[in-house]
C-alpha positions as CSV (number, residue, x, y, z in Angstrom):
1,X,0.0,0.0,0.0
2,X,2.1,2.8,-1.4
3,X,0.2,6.0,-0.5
4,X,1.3,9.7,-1.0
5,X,-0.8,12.4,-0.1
6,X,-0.3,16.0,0.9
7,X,-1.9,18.5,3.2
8,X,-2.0,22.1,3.4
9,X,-1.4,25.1,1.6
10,X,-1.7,24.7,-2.5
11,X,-2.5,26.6,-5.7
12,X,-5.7,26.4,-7.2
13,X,-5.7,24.6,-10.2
14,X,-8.8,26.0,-12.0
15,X,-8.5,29.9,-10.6
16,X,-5.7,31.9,-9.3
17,X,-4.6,32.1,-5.7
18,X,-3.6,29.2,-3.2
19,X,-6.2,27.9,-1.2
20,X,-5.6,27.6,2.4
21,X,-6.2,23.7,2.7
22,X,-5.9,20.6,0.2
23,X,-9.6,19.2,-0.2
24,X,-8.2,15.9,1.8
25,X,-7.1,18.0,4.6
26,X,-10.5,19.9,5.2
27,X,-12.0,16.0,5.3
28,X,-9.9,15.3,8.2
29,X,-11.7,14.7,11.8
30,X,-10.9,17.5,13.2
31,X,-8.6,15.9,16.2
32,X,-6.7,14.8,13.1
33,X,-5.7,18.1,12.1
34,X,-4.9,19.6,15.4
35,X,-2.5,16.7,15.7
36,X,-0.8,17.4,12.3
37,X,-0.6,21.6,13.1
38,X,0.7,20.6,16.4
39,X,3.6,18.6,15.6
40,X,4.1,21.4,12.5
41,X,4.6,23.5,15.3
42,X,7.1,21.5,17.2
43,X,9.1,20.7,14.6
44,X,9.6,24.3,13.6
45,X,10.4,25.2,16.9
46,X,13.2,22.5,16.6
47,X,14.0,23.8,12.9
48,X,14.8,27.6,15.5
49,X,17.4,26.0,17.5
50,X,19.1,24.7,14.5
51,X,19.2,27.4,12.0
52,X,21.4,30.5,12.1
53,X,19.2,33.3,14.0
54,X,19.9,35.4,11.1
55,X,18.7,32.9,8.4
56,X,15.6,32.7,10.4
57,X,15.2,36.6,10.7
58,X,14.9,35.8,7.1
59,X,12.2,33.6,6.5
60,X,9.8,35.6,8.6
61,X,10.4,39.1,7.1
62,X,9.9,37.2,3.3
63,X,6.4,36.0,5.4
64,X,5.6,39.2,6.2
65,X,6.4,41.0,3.6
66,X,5.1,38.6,0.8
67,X,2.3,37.0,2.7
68,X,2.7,33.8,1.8
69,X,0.2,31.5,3.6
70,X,1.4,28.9,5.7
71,X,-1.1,26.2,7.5
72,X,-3.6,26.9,9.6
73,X,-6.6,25.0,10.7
74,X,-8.8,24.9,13.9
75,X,-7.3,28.7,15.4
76,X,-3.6,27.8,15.1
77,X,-1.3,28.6,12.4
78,X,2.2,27.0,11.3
79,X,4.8,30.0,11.6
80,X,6.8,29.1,8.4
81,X,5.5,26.0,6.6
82,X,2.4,26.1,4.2
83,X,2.2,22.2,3.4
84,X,3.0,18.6,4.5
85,X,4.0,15.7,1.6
86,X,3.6,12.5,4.0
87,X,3.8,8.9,2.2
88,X,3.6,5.0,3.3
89,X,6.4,3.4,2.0
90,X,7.9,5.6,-1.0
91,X,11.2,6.2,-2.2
92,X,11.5,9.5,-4.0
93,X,13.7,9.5,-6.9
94,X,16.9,11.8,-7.1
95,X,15.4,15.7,-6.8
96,X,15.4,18.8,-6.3
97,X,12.5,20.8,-4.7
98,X,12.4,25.1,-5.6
99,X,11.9,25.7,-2.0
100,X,11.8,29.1,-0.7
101,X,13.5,27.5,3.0
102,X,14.4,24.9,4.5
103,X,13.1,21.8,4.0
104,X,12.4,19.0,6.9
105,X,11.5,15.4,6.5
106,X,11.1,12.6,9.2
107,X,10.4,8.7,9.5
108,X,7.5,7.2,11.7
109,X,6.7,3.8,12.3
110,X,3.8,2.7,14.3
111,X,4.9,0.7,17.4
112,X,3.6,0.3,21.0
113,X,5.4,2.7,22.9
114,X,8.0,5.4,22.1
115,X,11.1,5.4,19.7
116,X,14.1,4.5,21.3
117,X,17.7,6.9,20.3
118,X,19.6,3.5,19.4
119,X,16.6,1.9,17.0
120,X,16.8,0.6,13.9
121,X,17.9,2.4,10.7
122,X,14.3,2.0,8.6
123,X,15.2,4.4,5.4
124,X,18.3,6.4,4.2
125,X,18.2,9.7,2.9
126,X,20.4,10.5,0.1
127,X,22.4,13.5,-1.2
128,X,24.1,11.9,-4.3
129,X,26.1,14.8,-5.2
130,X,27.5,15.1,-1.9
131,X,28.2,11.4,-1.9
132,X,26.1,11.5,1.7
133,X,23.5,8.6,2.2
134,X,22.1,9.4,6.3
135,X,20.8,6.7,7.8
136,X,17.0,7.2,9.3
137,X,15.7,5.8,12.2
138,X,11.7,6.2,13.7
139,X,11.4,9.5,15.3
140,X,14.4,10.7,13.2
141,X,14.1,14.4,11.7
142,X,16.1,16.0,9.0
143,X,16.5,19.5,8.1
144,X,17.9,20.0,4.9
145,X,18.3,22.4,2.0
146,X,15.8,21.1,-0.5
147,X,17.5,22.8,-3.7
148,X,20.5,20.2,-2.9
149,X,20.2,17.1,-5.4
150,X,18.3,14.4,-2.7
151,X,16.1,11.7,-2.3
152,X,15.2,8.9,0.0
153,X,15.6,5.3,-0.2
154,X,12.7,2.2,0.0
155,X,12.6,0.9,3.7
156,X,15.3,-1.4,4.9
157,X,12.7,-3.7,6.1
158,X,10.1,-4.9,3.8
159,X,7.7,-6.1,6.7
160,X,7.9,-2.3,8.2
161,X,5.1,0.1,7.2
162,X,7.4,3.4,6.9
163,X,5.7,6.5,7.0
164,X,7.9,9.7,5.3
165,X,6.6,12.7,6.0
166,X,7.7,15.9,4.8
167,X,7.2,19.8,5.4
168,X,7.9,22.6,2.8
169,X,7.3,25.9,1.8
170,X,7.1,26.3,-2.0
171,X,8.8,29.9,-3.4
C-alpha cells in the first residue's frame, strides 16, 4: 500500500490564488488536524534551535512582507511552513525541490510505545552529489536544503510500514 498524499497550503488549479487547505485536509476529523498543526509547530520550533538566528530573521520578514500563507486550521497557524507531503512506504527519486526554505523530513513507524535513540535504521536519505546517504531511524528528523540534489531510499525492512513525511514551503 504505497500511499502519498499532501496536506496544506496549495495553488488552485482552475482559478488563481492558493487555497488555504488541500480538499483531503479539510475532510480530516478534526482531532486529526490539530494533531498534524501541532507537531508542525514543534518541529519548527526544533527547525529555530538549529538554524542560524539570522537565516531565520529571514524567512519571517519574506512572510511578512510577501504573505505567503502557511497552514492553519482549527485557530492555530504553522509560523513558516504552508504544506505537509507524508507517504507509506515511498522512495523518492533523485530531486530537487524550488523551496523558498528549509526543508524538513522525518520517519515514523507505528509501534507500542515510544522510539528509542539506538533503534533501527528504517530508510536512508540520500544526497548523491555530496556522496552522503544518512541513515533514518523512527522518530528521526532532518532538516535539509531542499535545492540540494536528494532523495530517499525504499525501507530497509520490507515487513515495516514506513511513514515519510515531509514539510515545505514552496517559493
Amino acid at each position: 500500500n504505497n500511499k502519498y498524499c499532501i496536506a496544506g497550503v496549495q495553488p488552485n488549479r482552475a482559478s488563481t490564488g492558493v487555497s488555504s487547505q488541500t480538499y483531503h485536509f479539510s475532510k480530516m476529523k478534526t482531532v486529526h488536524q490539530d494533531t498534524i498543526i501541532d507537531y508542525i509547530q514543534k518541529c519548527e520550533s526544533l527547525m529555530k534551535k538549529y538554524i542560524p538566528h539570522e537565516e531565520v530573521a529571514v524567512l519571517y520578514e519574506a512572510r511578512d512582507r510577501l504573505k505567503f500563507k502557511t497552514m492553519f486550521v482549527n485557530g492555530y497557524q504553522s509560523s513558516l511552513y504552508g504544506s505537509i507531503a507524508s507517504g507509506v512506504n515511498v522512495h523518492l527519486r533523485i530531486h530537487t525541490d524550488l523551496d523558498f526554505c528549509y526543508s524538513l523530513t522525518t520517519v515514523l513507524i507505528r509501534c507500542k510505545k515510544s522510539y528509542k535513540m539506538d533503534g533501527t535504521k528504517i530508510s536512508y536519505f540520500n544526497f548523491p552529489r555530496l556522496g552522503v546517504a544518512t541513515p533514518l531511524r523512527p522518530g528521526d528528523i532532518l532538516l535539509f536544503d531542499a535545492t540540494e540534489p536528494h532523495a530517499i531510499s525504499s525501507r530497509c525492512n520490507k515487513h515495516l510500514n514506513v511513514y515519510c513525511v515531509s514539510f515545505y514551503l514552496k517559493s
